[in-house]
C-alpha positions in Angstrom: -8.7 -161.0 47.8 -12.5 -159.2 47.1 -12.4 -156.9 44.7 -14.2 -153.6 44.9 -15.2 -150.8 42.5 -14.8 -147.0 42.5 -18.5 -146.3 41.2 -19.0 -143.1 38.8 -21.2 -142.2 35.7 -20.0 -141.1 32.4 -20.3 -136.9 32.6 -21.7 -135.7 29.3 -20.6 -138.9 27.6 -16.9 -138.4 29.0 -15.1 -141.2 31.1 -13.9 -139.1 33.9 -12.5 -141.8 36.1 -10.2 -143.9 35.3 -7.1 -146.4 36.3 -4.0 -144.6 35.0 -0.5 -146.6 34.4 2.6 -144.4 33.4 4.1 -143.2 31.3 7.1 -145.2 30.7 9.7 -143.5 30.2 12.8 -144.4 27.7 14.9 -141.8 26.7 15.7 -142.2 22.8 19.2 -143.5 22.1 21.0 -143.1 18.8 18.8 -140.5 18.0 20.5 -139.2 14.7 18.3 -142.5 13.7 15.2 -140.3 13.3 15.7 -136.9 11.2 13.6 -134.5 9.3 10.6 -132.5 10.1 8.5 -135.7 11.4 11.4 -137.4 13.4 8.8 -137.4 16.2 6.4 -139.9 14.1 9.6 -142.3 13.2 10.1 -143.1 16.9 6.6 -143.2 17.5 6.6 -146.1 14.5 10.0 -147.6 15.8 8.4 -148.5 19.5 5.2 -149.4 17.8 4.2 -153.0 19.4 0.4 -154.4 18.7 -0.4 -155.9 22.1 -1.8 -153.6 25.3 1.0 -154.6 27.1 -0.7 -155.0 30.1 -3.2 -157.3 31.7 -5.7 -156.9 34.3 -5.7 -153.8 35.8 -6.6 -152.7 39.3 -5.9 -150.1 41.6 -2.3 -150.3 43.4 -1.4 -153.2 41.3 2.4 -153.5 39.6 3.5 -154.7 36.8 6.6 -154.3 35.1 7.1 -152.3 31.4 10.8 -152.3 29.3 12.1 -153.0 32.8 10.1 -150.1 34.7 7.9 -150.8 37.5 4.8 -149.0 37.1 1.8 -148.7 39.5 -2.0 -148.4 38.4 -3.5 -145.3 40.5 -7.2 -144.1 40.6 -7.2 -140.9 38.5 -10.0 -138.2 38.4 -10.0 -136.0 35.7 -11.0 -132.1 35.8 -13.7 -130.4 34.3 -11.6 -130.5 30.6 -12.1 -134.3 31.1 -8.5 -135.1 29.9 -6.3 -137.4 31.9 -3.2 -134.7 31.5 0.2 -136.1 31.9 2.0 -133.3 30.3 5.6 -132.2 31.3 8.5 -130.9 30.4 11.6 -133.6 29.1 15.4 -132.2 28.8 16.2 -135.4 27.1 14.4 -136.4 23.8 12.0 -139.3 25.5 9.9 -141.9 24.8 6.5 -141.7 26.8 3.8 -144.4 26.7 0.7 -144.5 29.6 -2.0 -146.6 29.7 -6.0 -145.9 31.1 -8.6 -148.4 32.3 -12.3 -148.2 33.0 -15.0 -150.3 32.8 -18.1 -149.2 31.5 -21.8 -150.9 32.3 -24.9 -151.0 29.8 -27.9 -152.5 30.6 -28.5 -153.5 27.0 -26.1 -154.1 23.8 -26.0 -151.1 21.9 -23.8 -149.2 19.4 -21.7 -146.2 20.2 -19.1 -144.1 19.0 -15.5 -144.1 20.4 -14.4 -140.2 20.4 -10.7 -140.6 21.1 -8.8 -137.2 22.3 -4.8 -137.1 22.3 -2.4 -135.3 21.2 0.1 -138.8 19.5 -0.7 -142.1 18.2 -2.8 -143.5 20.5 -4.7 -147.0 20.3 -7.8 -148.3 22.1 -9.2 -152.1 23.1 -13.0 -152.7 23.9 -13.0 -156.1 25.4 -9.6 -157.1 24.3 -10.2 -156.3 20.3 -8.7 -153.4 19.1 -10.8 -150.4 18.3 -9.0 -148.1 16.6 -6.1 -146.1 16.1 -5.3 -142.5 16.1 -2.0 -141.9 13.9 -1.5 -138.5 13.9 0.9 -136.0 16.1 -0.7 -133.1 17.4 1.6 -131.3 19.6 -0.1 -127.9 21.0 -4.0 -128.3 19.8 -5.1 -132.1 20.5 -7.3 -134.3 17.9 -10.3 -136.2 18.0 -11.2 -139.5 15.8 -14.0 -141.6 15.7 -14.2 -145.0 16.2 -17.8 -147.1 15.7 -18.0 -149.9 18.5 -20.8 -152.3 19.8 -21.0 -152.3 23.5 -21.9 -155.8 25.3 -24.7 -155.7 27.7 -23.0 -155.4 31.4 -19.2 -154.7 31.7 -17.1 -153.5 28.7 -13.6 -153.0 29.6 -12.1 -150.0 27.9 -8.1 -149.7 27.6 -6.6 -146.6 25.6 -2.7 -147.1 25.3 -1.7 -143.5 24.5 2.2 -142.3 23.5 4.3 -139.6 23.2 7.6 -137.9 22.4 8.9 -135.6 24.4 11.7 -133.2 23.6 11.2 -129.9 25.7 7.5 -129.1 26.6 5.0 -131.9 26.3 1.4 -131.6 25.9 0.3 -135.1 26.7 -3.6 -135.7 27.3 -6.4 -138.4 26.7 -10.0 -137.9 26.7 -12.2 -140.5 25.8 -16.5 -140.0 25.0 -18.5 -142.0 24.1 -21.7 -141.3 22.2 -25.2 -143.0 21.1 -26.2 -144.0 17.5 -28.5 -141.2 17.5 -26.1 -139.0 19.2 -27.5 -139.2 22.2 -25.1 -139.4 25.7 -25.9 -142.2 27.4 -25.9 -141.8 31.5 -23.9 -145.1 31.9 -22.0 -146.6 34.9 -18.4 -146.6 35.2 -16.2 -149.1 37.8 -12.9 -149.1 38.5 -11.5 -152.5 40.4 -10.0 -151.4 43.3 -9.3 -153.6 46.4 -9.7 -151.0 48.8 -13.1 -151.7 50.1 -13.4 -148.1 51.4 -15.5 -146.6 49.0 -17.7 -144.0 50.7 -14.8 -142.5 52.8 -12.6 -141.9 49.5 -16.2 -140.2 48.3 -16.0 -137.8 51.1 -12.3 -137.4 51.3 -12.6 -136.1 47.6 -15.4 -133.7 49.0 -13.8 -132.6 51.3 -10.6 -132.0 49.4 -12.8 -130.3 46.7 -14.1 -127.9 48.7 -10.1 -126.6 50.5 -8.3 -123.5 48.8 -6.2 -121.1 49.6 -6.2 -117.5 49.3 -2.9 -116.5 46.8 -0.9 -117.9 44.9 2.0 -116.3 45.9 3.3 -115.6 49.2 5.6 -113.1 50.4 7.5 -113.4 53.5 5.2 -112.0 55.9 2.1 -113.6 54.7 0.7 -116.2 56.7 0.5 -119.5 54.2 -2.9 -121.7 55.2 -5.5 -123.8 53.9 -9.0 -123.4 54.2 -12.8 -124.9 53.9 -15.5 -122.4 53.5 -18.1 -121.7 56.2 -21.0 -124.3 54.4 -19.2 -127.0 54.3 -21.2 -130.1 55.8 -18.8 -132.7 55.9 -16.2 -132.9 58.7 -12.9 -135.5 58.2 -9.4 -135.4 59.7 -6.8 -134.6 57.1 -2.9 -134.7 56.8 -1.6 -131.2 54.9 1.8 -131.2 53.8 3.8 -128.5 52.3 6.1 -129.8 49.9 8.7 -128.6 47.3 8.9 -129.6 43.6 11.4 -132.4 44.4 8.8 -133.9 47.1 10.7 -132.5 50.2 8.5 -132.4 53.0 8.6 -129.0 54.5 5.6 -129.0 57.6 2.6 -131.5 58.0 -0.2 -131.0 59.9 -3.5 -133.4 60.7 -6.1 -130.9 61.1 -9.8 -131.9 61.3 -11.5 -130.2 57.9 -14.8 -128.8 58.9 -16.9 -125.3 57.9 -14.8 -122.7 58.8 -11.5 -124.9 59.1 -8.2 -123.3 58.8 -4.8 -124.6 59.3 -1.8 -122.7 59.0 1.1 -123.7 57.6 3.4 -120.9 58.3 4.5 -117.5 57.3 6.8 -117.0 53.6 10.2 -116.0 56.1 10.1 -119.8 57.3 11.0 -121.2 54.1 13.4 -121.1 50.8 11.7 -119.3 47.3 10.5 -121.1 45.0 7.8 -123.1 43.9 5.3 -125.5 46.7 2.5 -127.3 46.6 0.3 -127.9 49.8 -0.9 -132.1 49.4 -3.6 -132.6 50.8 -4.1 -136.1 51.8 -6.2 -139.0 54.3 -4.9 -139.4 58.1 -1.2 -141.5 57.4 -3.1 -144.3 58.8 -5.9 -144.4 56.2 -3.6 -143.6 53.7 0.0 -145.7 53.8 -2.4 -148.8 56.5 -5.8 -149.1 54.5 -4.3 -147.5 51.2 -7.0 -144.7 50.8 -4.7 -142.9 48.2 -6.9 -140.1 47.7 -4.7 -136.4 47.3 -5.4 -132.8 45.7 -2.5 -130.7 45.4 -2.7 -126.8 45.6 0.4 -124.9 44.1 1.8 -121.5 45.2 4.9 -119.8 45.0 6.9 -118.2 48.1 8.7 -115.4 47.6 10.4 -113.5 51.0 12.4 -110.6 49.4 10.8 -107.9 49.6 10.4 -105.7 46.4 12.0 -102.3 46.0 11.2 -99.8 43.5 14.4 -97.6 44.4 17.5 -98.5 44.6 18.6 -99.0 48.6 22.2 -99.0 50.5 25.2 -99.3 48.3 25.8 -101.0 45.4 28.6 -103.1 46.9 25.7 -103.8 50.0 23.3 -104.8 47.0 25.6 -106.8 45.0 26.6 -109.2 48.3 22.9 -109.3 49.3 22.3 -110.7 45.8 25.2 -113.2 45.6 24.2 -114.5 49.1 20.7 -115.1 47.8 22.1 -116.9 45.1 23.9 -118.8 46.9 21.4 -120.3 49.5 19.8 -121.8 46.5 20.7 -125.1 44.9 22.3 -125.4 41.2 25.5 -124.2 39.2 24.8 -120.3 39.5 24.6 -121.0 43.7 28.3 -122.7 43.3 29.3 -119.6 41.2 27.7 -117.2 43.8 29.6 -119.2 46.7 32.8 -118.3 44.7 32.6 -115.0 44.2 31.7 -114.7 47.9 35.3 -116.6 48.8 33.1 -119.5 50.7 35.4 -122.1 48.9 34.6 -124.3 51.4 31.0 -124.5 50.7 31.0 -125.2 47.1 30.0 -128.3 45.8 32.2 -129.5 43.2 29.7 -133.1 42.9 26.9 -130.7 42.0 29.3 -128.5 39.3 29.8 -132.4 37.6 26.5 -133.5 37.9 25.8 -130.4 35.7 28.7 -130.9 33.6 27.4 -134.1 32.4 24.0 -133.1 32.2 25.8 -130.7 29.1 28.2 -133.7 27.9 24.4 -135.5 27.6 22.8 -132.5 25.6 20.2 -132.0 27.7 17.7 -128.8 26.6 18.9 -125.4 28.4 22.8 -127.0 28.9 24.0 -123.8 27.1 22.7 -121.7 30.1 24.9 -123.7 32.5 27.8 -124.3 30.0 28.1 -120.6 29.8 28.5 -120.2 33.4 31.3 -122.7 34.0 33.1 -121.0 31.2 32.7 -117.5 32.9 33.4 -119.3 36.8 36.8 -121.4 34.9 37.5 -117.6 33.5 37.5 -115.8 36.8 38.2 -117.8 38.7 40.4 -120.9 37.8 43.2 -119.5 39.0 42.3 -119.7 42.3 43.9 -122.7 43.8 41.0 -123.5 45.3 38.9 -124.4 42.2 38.3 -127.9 42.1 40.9 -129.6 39.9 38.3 -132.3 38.5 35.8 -129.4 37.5 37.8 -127.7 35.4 38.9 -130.5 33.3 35.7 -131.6 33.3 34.4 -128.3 32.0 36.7 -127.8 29.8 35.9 -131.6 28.3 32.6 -130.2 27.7 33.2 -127.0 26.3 35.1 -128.7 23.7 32.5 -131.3 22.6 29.5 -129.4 23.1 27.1 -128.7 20.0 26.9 -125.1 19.8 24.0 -124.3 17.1 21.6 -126.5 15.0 23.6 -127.3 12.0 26.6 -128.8 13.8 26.8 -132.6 14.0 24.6 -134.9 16.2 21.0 -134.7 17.5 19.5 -133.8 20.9 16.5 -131.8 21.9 18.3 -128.3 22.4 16.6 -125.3 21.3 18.7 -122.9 19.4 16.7 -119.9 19.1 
C-alpha cells in the first residue's frame, strides 16, 4: 500500500500535527497499594516499562496495548499547541497515550527538545530515548529541556506521555523545538497517512475552520444552526450531525458549505436538555469509503424550560411539572421522580443496579446517588411495587459503603 503524508510546518517551533494513540485506559486495582501524598507518582513508577510500546505509526492503523485496541488518528492541535486529552475519571485510572510526527531538516543540526505535560512523560528521536520528564504537575503543566541532534531528512519523534486520573484530569502534551542559538527553525512536518487525499482534507479543515454558531445555549424556541460567513471562498458538501454526549445521533444533514451557508438543525423544543455537540464532518462517502476522517466539533447546550422569575400556578401544579421533567431524563433521580409520580411501570430497576454497583465500586460522586436510594427505599419501600432486587441491593451498599476519608479502603472519592 503507498503511503502518503499529511504535510505541515512547525508553528513558532511547536509540532502542531501530529498522529495521536490513546490513552489506554487501566483502572488501578488494589489501590490501598499506593498511599500517601504522592500515591499518584507510585503508580506512575509501578506501570513504568522502557520500550515505546509501539511501532510504526500511521494514520488509521491498530495495534493492540494491555489488551486494548487502540487506533492512530491525525490530530491538530489549537492555538495553545497542546494535544489535550484531559477528562474527568470516577474510577482511579491509569492513562498512557502516545504522539508521532516526523520532522524534516535539510541539514544535521542541534536543537532543544522543550517537552510540555503535566506527568512523566518520555520522548524517542529516532528510536533512542531523549529524555524523561519525572515530575506530576496536576493543574499548571511543566516544561524540560532535552538537548538532541537532528539527522539531515526525516527524524521521527514519539513522546509516550501518562497520567493518573482520579476525578478531573488535566492531561496535555506540547512539544517545541528550538535552535542552538535559539532560533525557531521553519521545518517540515509529515505524518504517514495512507489516505492519498491530501488537498481535500486541507479544504475540509478550511472549511470546517471557518463554521460557528451563534450561542451557546439554546432555549426552546431558538432556531439551532450552523453557519459560514459571507467571505468564505471555498465551497464543499458537508455532513452536520447533532449529537449528545453519549454519541447519539439526533439529526444529520449534508448541506453544501459555501459564503453565506446556513443549515438548520432545528429549534431547542425538538429535543431533550442537556449538553450537544454539532460534528461537523466529510460527505459519509468520503468519510466511512475513502476514510477522510477530518471532524470539528461545536458544543452548546439546550435548554426548553422557560425561566420564570415569579412563582406561577400552584405549588402542587409546580411540584408535578418538576417531577415530570425529572423524570424524562435518564439516571437514579429520573427512577425516583417516576416513583413519586406512581408510574411504577416505567421505572427501570436495571438502571437503579447499574448505579448501585457503580456505589459498591467507589466511584467519585456515589454518595450523591447512594443518598437517594436511601431516601426512595425510605419512602417508598413499602410500596409493593418497589423492586425486590433494588432494595437488597441498596441496602448491600449502604452497609459497605466508605462514608468519609479516614474509614478503611482507597478510591477516588472526594470527601469535602
Amino acid at each position: 500500500m503507498t503511503t502518503h503524508f499529511i504535510e505541515d510546518t512547525l508553528h513558532d517551533g511547536f509540532v502542531e500535527r501530529w498522529l495521536v494513540a490513546g490513552p489506554r485506559a487501566l483502572v488501578v486495582p488494589e489501590l490501598e497499594r499506593f498511599s500517601g501524598a504522592d500515591y499518584k507518582l507510585q503508580i506512575l513508577r509501578h506501570y513504568d516499562v522502557r520500550e515505546p510500546g509501539v511501532e510504526a505509526p500511521e494514520e488509521l492503523k491498530t495495534f493492540s496495548a494491555d489488551g486494548q485496541e487502540l487506533r492512530w488518528r491525525a490530530y491538530r492541535c489549537a492555538e495553545d499547541h497542546f494535544v489535550d486529552l484531559s477528562h474527568f475519571r470516577h474510577l482511579c485510572t491509569h492513562l498512557r497515550s502516545w504522539a508521532y510526527a516526523r520532522v524534516v531538516s535539510p541539514e544535521q543540526r542541534d536543537v532543544t527538545l522543550q517537552l510540555t505535560v503535566n506527568a512523566p512523560a518520555d520522548i524517542w528521536l529516532n528510536g533512542a530515548h531523549a529524555g524523561r520528564v519525572e515530575e506530576i504537575r496536576h493543574q499548571i503543566p511543566l516544561t524540560r529541556s532535552f538537548a538532541a541532534r537532528l539527522a539531515e531528512g526525516e527524524n521521527e519523534i514519539l513522546v509516550r506521555f501518562e497520567a493518573v486520573a482520579a476525578r478531573e484530569c488535566p492531561y496535555v502534551m506540547a512539544l517545541r523545538l528550538v535552535a542552538a542559538d535559539g532560533a525557531l527553525p521553519a521545518l517540515a512536518v509529515r505524518l504517514p497517512t495512507p489516505v492519498p487525499h491530501q488537498e481535500l482534507r486541507a479544504s475540509l479543515e478550511r472549511v470546517f475552520d471557518r463554521a460557528y454558531l451563534t450561542r451557546e445555549v439554546y432555549g426552546r424556541n431558538d432556531e439551532i444552526a450552523v453557519h459560514w460567513p459571507d467571505d468564505m471562498q471555498e465551497q464543499r458538501q458537508v455532513c452536520v450531525r447533532l449529537q449528545d454526549t453519549q454519541g447519539r445521533i439526533y439529526f444529520e444533514g449534508l448541506p453544501t458549505a459555501q459564503a453565506g451557508a446556513k443549515q438548520v438543525i432545528g429549534r431547542g423544543v425538538q429535543f431533550q436538555d442537556g449538553a450537544y455537540r454539532v460534528v461537523l464532518m466529510p460527505h459519509p462517502d468520503v468519510y466511512y469509503l475513502h476514510n477522510v476522517r477530518v471532524t470539528r466539533e461545536l458544543p452548546l447546550h439546550i435548554q426548553r424550560q422557560d425561566f420564570s422569575p415569579t412563582p406561577y400556578g400552584t405549588y402542587e401544579a409546580r411540584r408535578i411539572e418538576a417531577l415530570d421533567d425529572a423524570a424524562r431524563r435518564e439516571g437514579v433521580y429520573s427512577e425516583i421522580a417516576k416513583m413519586e409520580l406512581g408510574r411504577w411501570r416505567d421505572v427501570s430497576a436495571p438502571a437503579l443496579l447499574a448505579a448501585i454497583e457503580r456505589i459498591e465500586q467507589r466511584e467519585d460522586c456515589s454518595d450523591f446517588y447512594l443518598v437517594g436510594l436511601l431516601g426512595a427505599l425510605a419512602r417508598y419501600g413499602g410500596d409493593a411495587a418497589f423492586p425486590e432486587e433494588v432494595r437488597a441491593a441498596t441496602e448491600r451498599a449502604a452497609l459497605g459503603f466508605r462514608y468519609w476519608a479516614d474509614d478503611p479502603g482507597a478510591d477516588a472519592m472526594w470527601f469535602w
